[in-house]
C-alpha positions, 0 to 999 in steps of 0.5 A, spaced: 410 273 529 409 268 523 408 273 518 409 271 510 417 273 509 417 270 502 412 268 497 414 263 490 409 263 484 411 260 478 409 263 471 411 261 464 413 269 462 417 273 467 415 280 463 407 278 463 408 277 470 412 283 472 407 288 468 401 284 471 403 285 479 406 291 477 399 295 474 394 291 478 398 291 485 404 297 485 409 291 486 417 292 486 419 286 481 427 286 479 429 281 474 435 278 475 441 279 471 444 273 474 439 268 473 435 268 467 429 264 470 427 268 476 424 275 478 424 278 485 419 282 487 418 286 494 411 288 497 411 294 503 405 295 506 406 300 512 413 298 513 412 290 514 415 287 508 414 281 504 418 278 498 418 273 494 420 270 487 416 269 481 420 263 478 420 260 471 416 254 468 414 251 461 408 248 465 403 251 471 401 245 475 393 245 475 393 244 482 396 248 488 397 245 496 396 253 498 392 258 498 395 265 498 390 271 499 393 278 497 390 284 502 386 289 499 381 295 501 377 294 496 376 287 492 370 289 487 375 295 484 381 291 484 377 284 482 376 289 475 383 291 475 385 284 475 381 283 469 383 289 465 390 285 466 388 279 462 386 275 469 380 271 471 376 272 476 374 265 479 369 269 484 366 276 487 367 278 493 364 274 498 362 275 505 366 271 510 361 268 515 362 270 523 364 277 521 371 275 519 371 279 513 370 278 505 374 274 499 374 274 491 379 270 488 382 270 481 388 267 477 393 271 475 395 270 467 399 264 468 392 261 471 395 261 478 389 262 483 390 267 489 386 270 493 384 278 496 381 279 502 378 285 505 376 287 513 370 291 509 
């Protein structure tokens, strides 16, 4: 399978960003005592395990090539989470057309952009 196995976000405060994923996901994130310019994080859900890296920069780039969508089961409540976390929701939660589910997006505190998705 080609599953994600490792995700790189950029921030400019790596505790912002470990409180931040920490409360709104339940993500495991561990700054590193060897680099002072990164924090490594694991998501477990259900045994499939994805890691990534929340790397330090002075700058967020406005625009990304990529777009990452977070599974969630419920993107209205979790939409209200990021927003208590001093995120921005960029829009609700949205039908997908065909049946392929629902969408919201948002940007983290570092103004990020990521998605969630959701079967119902």
């Amino acid at each position: 399978m080609h599953n994600f196995v490792h995700i790189e976000i950029k921030v400019t405060d790596l505790g912002i960003a470990k409180s931040f994923y920490e409360s709104v996901f339940q993500w495991k994130v561990q700054l590193s005592p060897d680099m002072s310019n990164v924090a490594f994080y694991q998501i477990d859900e259900e045994g499939e395990l994805v890691s990534g890296a929340f790397l330090l920069t002075e700058k967020i780039p406005e625009e990304c090539s990529i777009m990452l969508y977070i599974n969630s089961r419920d993107i209205t409540k979790k939409l209200d989470e990021i927003k208590s976390h001093d995120g921005q929701i960029v829009f609700s939660k949205t039908e997908l057309p065909g049946g392929h589910g629902f969408m919201g997006r948002f940007r983290d505190p570092f103004g990020n952009l990521l998605g969630l998705w959701s079967e119902e």
